[in-house]
N, C-alpha and C positions, 0 to 999 in steps of 0.2 A: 245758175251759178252767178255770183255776185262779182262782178269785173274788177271792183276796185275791193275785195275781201282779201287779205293776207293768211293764205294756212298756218302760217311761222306764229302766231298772233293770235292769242286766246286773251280776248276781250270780258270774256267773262270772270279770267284768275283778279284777285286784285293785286294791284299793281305793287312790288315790294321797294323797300329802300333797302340797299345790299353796304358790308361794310365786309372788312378782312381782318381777323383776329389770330390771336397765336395761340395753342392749347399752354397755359403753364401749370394746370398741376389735373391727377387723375383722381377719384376719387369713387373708387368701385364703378355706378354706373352713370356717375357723372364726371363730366371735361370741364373745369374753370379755363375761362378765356380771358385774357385780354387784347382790346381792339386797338388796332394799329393806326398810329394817325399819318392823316392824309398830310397832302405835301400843305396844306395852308392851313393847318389846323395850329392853333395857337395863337393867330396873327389875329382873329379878329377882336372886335370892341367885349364880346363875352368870354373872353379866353381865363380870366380866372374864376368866373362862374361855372363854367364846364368842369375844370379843373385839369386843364391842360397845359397850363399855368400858376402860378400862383402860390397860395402858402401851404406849407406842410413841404416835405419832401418829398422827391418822384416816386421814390418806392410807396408812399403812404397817399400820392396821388394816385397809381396805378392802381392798387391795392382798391380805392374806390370805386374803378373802373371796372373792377372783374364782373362778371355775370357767369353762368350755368346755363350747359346746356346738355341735353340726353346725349350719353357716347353708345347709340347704336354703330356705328360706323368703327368702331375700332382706334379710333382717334390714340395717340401717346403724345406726353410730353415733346416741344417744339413745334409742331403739327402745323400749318394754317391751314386757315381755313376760310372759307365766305359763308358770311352768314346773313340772312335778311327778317326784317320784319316789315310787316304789313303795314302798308301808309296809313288805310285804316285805322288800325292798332294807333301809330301816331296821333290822328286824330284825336280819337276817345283819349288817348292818354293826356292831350294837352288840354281838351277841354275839360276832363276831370283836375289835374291842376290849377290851371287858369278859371276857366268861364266861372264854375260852379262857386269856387270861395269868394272870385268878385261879386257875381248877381246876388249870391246872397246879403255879400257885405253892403251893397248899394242899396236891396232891397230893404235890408232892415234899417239901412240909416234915413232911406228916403217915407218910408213907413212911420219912423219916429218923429220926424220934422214934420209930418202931416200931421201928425198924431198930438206933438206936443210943442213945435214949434219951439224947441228947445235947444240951444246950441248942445249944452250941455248933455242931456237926455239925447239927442242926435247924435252925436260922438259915443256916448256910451253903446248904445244900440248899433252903430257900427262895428265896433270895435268886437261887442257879442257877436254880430253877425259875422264877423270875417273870423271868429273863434267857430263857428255852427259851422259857416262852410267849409272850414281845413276838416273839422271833424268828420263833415258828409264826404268830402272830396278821400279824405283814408279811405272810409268804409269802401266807397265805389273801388278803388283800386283794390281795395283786399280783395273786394268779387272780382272785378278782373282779373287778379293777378292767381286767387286760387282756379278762377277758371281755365289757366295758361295762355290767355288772350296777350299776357303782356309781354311774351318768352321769345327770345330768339329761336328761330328755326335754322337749322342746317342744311345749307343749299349743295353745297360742293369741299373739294378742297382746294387752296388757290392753286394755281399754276407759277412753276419759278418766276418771279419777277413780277407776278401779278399785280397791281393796286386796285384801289377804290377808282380811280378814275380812267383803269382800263377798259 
């Protein structure tokens, strides 16, 4: 027996990021959620990129905000709930975003400039390129997301008074 081991402590789940959301509407055997914001959500430098902020009205921000999840649990209208997804999950999702449209977009423009030494032809080939990547970066997500890799999981339901940074 390992002296410094914690039974409380499965090392091998991967590790979740958890938030708290409300059930607002039912829909046969699905629960549309919306997630509750934290006490500092809003304040920071990306607050109207989130859209926790910004233009459109609340209702038509929130509304952006909804997601689905399976109502095994019996869930109704008002509900909270805690929900997590896999940091994992985070990962792929930011690299299929980010990494993939950039390398491409780099690769095709630093390909061109070798290739033709052309400002001109180098910006074009960028600009294709960063068109190729948004297209590969959909597709990758379609697979994830038909796979259900990208889907909130239902952990619990919160407790009175609960928050995200309980």
């Amino acid at each position: 027996m390992d002296k410094y081991a914690d039974s409380a402590t499965d090392f091998s789940a991967p590790a979740m990021v958890e938030g708290i959301a409300q059930v607002v509407k039912i829909e046969g055997e699905a629960a549309w959620l919306i997630p509750e914001q934290g006490s500092s959500c809003g304040s920071c430098a990306s607050a109207t990129a989130c859209g926790s902020k910004g233009g459109g009205t609340a209702a038509s921000r929130l509304e952006g905000r909804r997601f689905r999840i399976d109502n095994h649990t019996n869930l109704s209208v008002g509900d909270r709930i805690v929900f997590g997804v896999r940091e994992n999950v985070l990962l792929k999702a930011s690299f299929t975003a980010y990494a993939i449209p950039l390398a491409v977009m780099l690769l095709s423009g630093a390909l061109a400039q070798w290739q033709y030494g052309s400002d001109l032809a180098t910006m074009a080939a960028t600009v294709a390129g960063l068109a190729i990547g948004l297209g590969v970066a959909r597709a990758v997500a379609g697979r994830l997301q038909s796979r259900g890799d990208l889907a909130p999981l239902f952990l619990r339901r919160a407790r009175p008074g609960e928050t995200c940074n309980s």
